[in-house]
C-alpha positions in Angstrom: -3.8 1.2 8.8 -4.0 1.0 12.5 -5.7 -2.5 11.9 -2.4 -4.1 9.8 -4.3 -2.4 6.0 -1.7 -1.1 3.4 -3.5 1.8 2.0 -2.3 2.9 -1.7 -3.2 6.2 -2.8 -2.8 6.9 -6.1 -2.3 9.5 -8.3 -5.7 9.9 -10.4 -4.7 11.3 -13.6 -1.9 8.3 -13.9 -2.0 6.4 -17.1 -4.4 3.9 -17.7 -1.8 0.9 -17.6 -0.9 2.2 -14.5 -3.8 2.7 -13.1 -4.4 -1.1 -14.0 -1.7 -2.6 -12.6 -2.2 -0.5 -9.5 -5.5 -2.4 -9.4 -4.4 -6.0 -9.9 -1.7 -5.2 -7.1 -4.7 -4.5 -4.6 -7.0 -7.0 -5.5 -4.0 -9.4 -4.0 -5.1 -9.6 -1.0 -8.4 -8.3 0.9 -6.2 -6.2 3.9 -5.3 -3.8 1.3 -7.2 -0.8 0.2 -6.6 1.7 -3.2 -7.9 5.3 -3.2 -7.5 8.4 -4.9 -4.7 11.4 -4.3 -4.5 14.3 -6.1 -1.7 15.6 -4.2 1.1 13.1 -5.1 3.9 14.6 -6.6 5.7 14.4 -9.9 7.1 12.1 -10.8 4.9 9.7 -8.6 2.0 7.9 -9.7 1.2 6.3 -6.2 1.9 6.2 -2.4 2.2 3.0 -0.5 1.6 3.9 2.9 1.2 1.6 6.5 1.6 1.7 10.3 5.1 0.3 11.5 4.8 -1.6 14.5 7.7 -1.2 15.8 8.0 2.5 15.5 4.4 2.6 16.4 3.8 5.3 13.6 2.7 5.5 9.9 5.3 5.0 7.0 4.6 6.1 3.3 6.5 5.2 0.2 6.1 7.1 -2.6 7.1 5.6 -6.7 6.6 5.7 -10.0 6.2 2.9 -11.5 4.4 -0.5 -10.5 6.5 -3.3 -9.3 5.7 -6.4 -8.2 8.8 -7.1 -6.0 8.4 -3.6 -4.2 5.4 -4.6 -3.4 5.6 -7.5 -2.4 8.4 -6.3 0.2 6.3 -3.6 1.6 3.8 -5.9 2.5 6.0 -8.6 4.0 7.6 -5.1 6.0 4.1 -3.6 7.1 1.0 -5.6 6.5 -0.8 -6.8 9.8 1.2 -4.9 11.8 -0.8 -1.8 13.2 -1.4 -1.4 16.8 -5.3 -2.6 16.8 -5.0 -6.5 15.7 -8.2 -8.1 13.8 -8.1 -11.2 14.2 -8.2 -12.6 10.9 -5.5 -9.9 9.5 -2.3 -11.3 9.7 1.5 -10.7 7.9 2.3 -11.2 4.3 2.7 -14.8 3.9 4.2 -14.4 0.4 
């Protein structure tokens, strides 16, 4: 995260359609990375989580269901914005 990565951790034991659009979602773009949470709460299936640069900390979102549009704003909010640029890594472009 501290190099501008969206990490979403996900809830294992969600449903397979979930679990599959959770997958599609990462596959977006190659700054973002999917891994496994058993510690999400109910009702959550997944955690979208990032480093805000302007708070200069880590932010997490946590929701049920898949959505494109959430998604998409998280990214445009967060992505290549941690404290240790790559060069290469930039902000959502849409």
């Amino acid at each position: 995260q501290e190099h501008g990565q969206i990490v979403i951790w996900y809830n294992p034991d969600a449903s397979e359609e979930i679990l599959g659009q959770i997958e599609d979602m990462t596959e977006q773009n190659s700054v973002n990375i999917a891994a496994p949470w058993d510690d999400i709460e109910e009702p959550y299936n997944y955690v979208l989580s990032a480093w805000d640069g302007e708070s200069d900390e880590g932010v997490q979102m946590s929701c049920e269901l898949p959505s494109q549009q959430v998604w998409d704003d998280w990214r445009e909010d967060f992505q290549g914005r941690g404290p240790e640029q790559i060069p290469g890594i930039g902000t959502f472009d849409g």
